[in-house]
C-alpha positions as CSV (number, residue, x, y, z in Angstrom):
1,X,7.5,-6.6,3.4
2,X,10.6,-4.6,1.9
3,X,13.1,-5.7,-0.2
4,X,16.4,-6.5,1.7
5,X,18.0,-4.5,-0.6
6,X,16.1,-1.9,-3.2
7,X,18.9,-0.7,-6.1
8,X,15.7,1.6,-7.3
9,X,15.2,3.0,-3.9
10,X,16.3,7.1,-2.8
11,X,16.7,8.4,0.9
12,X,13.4,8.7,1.4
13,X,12.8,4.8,0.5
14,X,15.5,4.0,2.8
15,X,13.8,5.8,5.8
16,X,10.7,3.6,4.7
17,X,12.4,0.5,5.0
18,X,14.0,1.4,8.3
19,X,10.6,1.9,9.8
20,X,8.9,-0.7,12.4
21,X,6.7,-3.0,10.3
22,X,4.5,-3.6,13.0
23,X,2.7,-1.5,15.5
24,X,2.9,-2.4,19.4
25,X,-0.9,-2.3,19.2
26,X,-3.2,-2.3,16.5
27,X,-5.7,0.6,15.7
28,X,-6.3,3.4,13.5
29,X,-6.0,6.3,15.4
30,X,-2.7,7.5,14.5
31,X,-3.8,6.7,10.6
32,X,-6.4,8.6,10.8
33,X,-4.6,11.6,12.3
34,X,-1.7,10.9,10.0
35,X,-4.2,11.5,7.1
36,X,-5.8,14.5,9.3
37,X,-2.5,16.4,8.9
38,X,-2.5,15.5,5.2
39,X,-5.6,17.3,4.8
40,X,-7.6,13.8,4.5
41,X,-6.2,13.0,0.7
42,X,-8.7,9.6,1.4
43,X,-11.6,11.4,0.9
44,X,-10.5,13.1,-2.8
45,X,-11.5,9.8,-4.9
46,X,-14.0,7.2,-4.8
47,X,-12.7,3.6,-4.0
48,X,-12.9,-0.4,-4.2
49,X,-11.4,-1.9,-1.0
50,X,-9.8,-5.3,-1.9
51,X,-9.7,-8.2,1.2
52,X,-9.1,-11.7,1.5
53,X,-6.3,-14.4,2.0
54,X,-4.5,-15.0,-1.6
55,X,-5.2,-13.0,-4.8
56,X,-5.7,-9.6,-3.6
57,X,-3.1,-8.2,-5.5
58,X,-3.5,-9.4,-8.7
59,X,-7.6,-8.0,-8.4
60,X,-6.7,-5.2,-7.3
61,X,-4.0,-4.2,-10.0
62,X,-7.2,-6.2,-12.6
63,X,-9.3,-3.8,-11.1
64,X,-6.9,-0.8,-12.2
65,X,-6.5,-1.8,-15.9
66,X,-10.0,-2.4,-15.9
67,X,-11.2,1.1,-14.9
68,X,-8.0,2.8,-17.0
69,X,-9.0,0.7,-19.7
70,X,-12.4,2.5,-19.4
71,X,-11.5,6.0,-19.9
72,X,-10.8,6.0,-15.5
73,X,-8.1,8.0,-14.2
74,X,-7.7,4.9,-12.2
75,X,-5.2,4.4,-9.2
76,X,-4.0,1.4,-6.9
77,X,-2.0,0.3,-4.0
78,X,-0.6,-3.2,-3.1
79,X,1.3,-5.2,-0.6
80,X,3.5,-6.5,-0.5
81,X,6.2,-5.7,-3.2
82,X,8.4,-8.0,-5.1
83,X,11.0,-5.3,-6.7
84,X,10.8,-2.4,-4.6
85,X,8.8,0.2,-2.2
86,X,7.9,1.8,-6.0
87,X,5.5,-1.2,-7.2
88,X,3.0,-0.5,-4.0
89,X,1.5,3.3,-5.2
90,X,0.5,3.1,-9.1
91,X,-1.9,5.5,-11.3
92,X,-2.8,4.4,-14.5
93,X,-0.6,1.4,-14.2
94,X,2.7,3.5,-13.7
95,X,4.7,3.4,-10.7
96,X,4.3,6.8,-8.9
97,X,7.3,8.7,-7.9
98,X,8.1,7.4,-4.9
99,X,10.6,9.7,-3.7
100,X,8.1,12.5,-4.0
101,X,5.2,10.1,-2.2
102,X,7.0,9.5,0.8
103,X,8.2,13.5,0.9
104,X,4.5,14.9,1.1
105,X,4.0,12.6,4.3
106,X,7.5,12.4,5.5
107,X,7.4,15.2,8.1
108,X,3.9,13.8,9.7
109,X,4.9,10.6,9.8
110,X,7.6,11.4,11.4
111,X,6.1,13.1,14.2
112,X,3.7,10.7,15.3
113,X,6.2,7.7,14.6
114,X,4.0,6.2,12.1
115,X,4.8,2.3,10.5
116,X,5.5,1.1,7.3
117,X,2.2,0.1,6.5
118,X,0.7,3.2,7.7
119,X,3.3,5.2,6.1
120,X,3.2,3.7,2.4
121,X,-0.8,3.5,2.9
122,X,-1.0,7.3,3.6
123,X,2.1,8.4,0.6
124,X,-0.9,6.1,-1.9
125,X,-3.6,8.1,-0.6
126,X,-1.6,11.6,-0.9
127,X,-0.3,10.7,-4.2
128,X,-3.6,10.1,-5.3
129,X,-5.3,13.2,-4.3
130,X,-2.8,14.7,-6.2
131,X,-2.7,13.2,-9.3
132,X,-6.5,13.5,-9.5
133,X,-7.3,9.6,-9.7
134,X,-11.0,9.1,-10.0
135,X,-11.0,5.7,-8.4
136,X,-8.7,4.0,-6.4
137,X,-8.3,0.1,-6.1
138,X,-6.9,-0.1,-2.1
139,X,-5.7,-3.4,-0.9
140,X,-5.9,-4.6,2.7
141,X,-3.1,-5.0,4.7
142,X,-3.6,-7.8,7.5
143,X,-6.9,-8.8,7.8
144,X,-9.5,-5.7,7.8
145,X,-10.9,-4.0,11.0
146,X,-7.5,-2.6,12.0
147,X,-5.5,-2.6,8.9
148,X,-4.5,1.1,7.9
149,X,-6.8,0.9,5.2
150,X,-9.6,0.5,7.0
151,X,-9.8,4.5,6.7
152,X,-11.7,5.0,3.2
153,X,-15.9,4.4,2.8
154,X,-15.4,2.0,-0.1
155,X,-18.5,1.6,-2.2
156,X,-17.4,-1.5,-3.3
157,X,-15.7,-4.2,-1.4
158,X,-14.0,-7.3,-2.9
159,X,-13.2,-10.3,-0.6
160,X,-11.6,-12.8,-2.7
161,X,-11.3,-16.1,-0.5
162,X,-10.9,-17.1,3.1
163,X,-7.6,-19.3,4.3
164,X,-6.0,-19.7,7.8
165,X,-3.7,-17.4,8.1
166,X,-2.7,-14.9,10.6
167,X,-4.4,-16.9,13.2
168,X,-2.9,-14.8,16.2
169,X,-4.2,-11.7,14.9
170,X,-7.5,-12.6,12.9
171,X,-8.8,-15.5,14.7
172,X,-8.4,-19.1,14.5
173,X,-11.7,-20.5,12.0
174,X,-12.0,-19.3,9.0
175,X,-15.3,-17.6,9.9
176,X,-13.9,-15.1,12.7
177,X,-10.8,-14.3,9.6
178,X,-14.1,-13.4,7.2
179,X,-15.5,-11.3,9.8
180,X,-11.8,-9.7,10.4
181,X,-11.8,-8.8,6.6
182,X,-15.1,-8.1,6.3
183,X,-15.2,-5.3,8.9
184,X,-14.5,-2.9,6.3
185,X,-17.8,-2.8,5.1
186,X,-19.4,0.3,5.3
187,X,-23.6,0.0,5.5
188,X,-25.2,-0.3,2.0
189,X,-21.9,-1.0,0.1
190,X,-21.9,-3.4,-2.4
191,X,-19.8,-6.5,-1.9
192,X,-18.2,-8.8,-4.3
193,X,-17.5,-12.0,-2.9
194,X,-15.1,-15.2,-4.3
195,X,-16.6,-17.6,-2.3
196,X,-20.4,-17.6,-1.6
197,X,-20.4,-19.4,1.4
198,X,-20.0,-15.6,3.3
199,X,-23.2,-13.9,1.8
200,X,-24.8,-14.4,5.5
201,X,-21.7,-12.8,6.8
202,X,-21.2,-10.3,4.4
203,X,-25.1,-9.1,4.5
204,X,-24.5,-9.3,8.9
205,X,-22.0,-6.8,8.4
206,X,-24.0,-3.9,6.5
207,X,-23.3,-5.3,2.9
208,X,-26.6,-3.2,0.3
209,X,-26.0,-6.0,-2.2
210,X,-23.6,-8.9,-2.9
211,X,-22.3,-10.5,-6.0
212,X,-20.3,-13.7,-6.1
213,X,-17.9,-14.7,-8.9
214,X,-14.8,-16.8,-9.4
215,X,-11.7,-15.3,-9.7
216,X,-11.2,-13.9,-13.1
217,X,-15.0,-12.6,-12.4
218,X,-14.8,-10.5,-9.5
219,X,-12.9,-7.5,-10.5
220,X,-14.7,-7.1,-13.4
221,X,-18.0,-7.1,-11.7
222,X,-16.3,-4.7,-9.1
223,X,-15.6,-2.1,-11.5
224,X,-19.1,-2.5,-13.3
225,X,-20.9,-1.8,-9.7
226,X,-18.5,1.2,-9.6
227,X,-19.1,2.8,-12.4
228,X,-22.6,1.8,-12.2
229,X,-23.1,0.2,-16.1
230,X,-21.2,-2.7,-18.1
231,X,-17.8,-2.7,-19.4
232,X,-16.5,-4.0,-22.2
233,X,-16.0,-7.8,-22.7
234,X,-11.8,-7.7,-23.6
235,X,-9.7,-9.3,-21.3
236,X,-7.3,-7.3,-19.6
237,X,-4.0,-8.6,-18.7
238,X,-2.3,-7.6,-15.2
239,X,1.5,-8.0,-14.5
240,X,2.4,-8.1,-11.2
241,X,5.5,-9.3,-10.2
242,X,6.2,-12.0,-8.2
243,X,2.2,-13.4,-8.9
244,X,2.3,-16.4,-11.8
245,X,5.1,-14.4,-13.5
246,X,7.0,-15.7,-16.6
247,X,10.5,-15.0,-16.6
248,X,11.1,-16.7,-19.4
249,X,9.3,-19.5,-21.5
250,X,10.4,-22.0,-19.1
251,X,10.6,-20.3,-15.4
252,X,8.0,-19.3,-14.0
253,X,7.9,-16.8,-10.4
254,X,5.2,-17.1,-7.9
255,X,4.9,-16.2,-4.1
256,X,2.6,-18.9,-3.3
257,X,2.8,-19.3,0.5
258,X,0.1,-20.9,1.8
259,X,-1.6,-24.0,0.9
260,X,-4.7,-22.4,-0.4
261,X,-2.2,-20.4,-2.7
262,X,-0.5,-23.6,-3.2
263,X,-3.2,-25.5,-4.3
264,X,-4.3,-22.6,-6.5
265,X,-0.8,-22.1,-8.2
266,X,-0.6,-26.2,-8.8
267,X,-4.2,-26.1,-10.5
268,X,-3.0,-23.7,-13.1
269,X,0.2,-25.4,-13.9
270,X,0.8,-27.1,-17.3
271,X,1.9,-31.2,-15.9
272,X,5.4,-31.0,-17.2
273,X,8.5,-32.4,-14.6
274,X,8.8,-29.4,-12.4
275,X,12.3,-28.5,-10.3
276,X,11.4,-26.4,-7.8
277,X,13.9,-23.7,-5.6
278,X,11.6,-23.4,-2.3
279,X,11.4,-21.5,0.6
280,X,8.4,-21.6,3.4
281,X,8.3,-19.8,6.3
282,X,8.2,-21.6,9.8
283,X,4.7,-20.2,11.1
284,X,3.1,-21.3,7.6
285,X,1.8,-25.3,7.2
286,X,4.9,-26.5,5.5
287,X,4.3,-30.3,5.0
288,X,0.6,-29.2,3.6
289,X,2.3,-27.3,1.1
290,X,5.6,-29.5,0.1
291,X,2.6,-32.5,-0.2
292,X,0.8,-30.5,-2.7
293,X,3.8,-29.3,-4.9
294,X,5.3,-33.0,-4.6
295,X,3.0,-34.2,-7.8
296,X,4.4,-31.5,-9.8
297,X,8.1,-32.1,-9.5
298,X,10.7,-35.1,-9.0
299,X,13.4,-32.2,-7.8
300,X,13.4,-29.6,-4.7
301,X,16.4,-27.1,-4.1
302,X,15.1,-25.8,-0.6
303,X,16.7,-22.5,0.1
304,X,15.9,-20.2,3.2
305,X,15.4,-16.2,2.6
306,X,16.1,-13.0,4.2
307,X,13.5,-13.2,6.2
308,X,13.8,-14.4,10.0
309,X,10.2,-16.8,10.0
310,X,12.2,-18.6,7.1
311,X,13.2,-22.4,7.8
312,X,16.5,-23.0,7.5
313,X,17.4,-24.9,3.9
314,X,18.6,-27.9,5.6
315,X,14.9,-27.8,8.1
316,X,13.0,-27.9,4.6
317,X,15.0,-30.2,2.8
318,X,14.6,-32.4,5.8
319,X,10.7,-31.9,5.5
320,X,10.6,-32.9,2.2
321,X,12.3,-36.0,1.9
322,X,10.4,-38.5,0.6
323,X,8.0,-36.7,-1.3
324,X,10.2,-35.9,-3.6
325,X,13.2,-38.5,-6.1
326,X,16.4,-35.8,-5.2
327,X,16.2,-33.2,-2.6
328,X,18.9,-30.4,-2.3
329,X,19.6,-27.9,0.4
330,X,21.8,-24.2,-0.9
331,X,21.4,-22.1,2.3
332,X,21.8,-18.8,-0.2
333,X,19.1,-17.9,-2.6
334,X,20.9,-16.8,-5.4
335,X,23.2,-20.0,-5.6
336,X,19.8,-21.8,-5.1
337,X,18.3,-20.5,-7.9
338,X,21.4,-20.9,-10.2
339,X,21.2,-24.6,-8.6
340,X,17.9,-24.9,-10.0
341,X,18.3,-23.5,-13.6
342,X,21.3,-26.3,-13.3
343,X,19.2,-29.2,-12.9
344,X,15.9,-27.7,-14.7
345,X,18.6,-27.8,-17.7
346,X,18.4,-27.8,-21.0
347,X,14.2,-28.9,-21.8
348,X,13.0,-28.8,-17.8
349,X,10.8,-26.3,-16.1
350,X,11.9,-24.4,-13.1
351,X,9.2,-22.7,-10.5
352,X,10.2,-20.9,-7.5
353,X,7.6,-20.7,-5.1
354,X,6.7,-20.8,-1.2
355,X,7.3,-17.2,-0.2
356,X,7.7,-13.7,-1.6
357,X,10.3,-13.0,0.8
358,X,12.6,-15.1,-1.3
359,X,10.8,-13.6,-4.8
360,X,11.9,-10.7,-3.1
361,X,15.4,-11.7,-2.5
362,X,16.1,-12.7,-5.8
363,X,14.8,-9.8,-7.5
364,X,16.8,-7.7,-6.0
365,X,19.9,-9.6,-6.1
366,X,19.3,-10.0,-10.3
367,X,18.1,-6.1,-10.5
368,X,21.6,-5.4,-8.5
369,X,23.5,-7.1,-11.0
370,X,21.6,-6.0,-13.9
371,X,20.0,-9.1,-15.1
């Protein structure tokens, strides 16, 4: 998912964003022969292969500090990206160069008319190899069997929950999505499940051992079964943008677009008188998530977002009436933001939530103007 606009971006991260996001069929041939040309840079570091519905970013980028934190020449790629193409390929917690990324797979890619996914996946893997990183944290795409990742022989894999989503592509229980995600098993890797209630699945699959943990357990316990011995008991913070970010002592960022993501986000919130600036895509279960942010807030600015799946601002407003005291509609998300900060004023709490498409939106628009 690009940025509409990335003011950080060079030529080379414009030809990424003007690549198809979405292949007409799914597979991983052409990744694999992609990779094959790049004299296989997946095979130069060991790896833990993060899957699952909400939280995969955030343990995988824990799973990075962790391991540098260790002495590990550590590495990690996410999806999707908040301020630009640059916050997907890290080492050590720094952005990679993503100009030179994309130019040691450029030509290749080009040739066999690789996507996005498959592109930014294989300029991760390449920079990688060439930095020298020890261990990688990888997360999945979409789902598992066919995402682009799907390429590397993980020995540890971390699937941190199971929602509904994707339901065209992954299957429509949450059983067939856990066997979508857990397809990247390789036979005797160990597995490091947030929900224990897939252990039968998980062992089906090829799993050589499973742990189970909540979430502020299972990347630590994925790095211990890395490195093969106990680490160190100091937390270690992860900032990713975008994911419960602070952008101030009173606004708080987070891409929660599901209801599982929802719920999650509203669990961890401190029960002060909320505004919210929304925006949910159409395909998602909108009146699941409005009714589960309602107890948190007496104000909604609904606001639509670059992308197409969004609902119109008026749509959601529409939605929402009724759950909460004053409902406001700003088509653009910039003035619905401003809108928000407005009525949050002066001792309020704002939260902008319901999709990183609009997290995405914003950031670029205040990175633009150099806020």
């Amino acid at each position: 998912m690009p940025s509409p606009v990335d003011p950080r971006g060079g030529p080379n991260a414009a030809w990424l964003s003007s690549l198809n996001p979405w292949p007409e069929r799914f597979g991983l041939e052409r990744m694999k022969e992609l990779l094959a040309e790049l004299d296989c840079p997946e095979r130069a570091f060991r790896s833990v292969h993060v899957v699952g519905t909400n939280g995969k970013t955030t343990t995988t980028k824990r799973i990075e500090a962790l391991l540098s934190g260790e002495g590990v020449l550590s590495g990690a790629t996410v999806s999707p990206h908040v301020r630009g193409w640059a916050e997907r390929i890290s080492v050590n917690g720094v952005e990679a160069d993503l100009e030179l990324a994309l130019a040691r797979v450029r030509p290749s890619a080009e040739r066999l008319q690789a996507t996005q996914f498959e592109v930014i996946t294989a300029a991760a893997f390449a920079e990688f190899a060439a930095a020298g990183v020890e261990v990688a944290a990888v997360e999945a795409g979409l789902g598992g069997r066919y995402d682009a990742t799907n390429v590397i022989a993980s020995e540890v894999v971390v699937l941190t929950n199971v929602s509904l989503e994707h339901t065209q592509w992954l299957g429509s229980t949450r059983g067939q999505i856990a066997l979508e995600k857990l397809a990247v098993i390789v036979p005797g890797a160990k597995v490091v499940l947030g929900e224990g209630e897939w252990e039968t699945l998980a062992r089906a699959a090829g799993a050589g051992s499973i742990s189970i943990g909540d979430s502020d357990e299972i990347a630590r316990t994925a790095v211990e079964l890395v490195l093969g011995r106990a680490i160190g008991n100091e937390k270690v913070a992860a900032i990713v943008p975008g994911r419960f970010e602070w952008r101030n002592e009173r606004e708080l960022w987070d891409g929660a677009h599901n209801p599982a993501g929802v719920a999650w986000l509203v669990r961890r919130l401190p029960r002060n008188d909320w505004t919210l600036v929304c925006s949910i895509l159409g395909e998602k279960d909108v009146d699941s998530m409005l009714e589960t942010l309602a107890p948190l807030a007496s104000t909604l600015v609904a606001t639509s977002s670059s992308s197409p799946r969004a609902l119109p601002a008026a749509e959601l407003a529409a939605r929402a009436e009724g759950l909460f005291e004053r409902v406001v509609a700003v088509d653009d998300p910039a003035q619905a933001l401003a809108r928000g900060r407005e009525l949050a004023a002066p001792d309020g709490y704002l939260l902008v939530t319901g999709s990183l498409y609009l997290l995405a939106d914003l950031a670029s628009i205040e990175e633009a103007v150099g806020e």
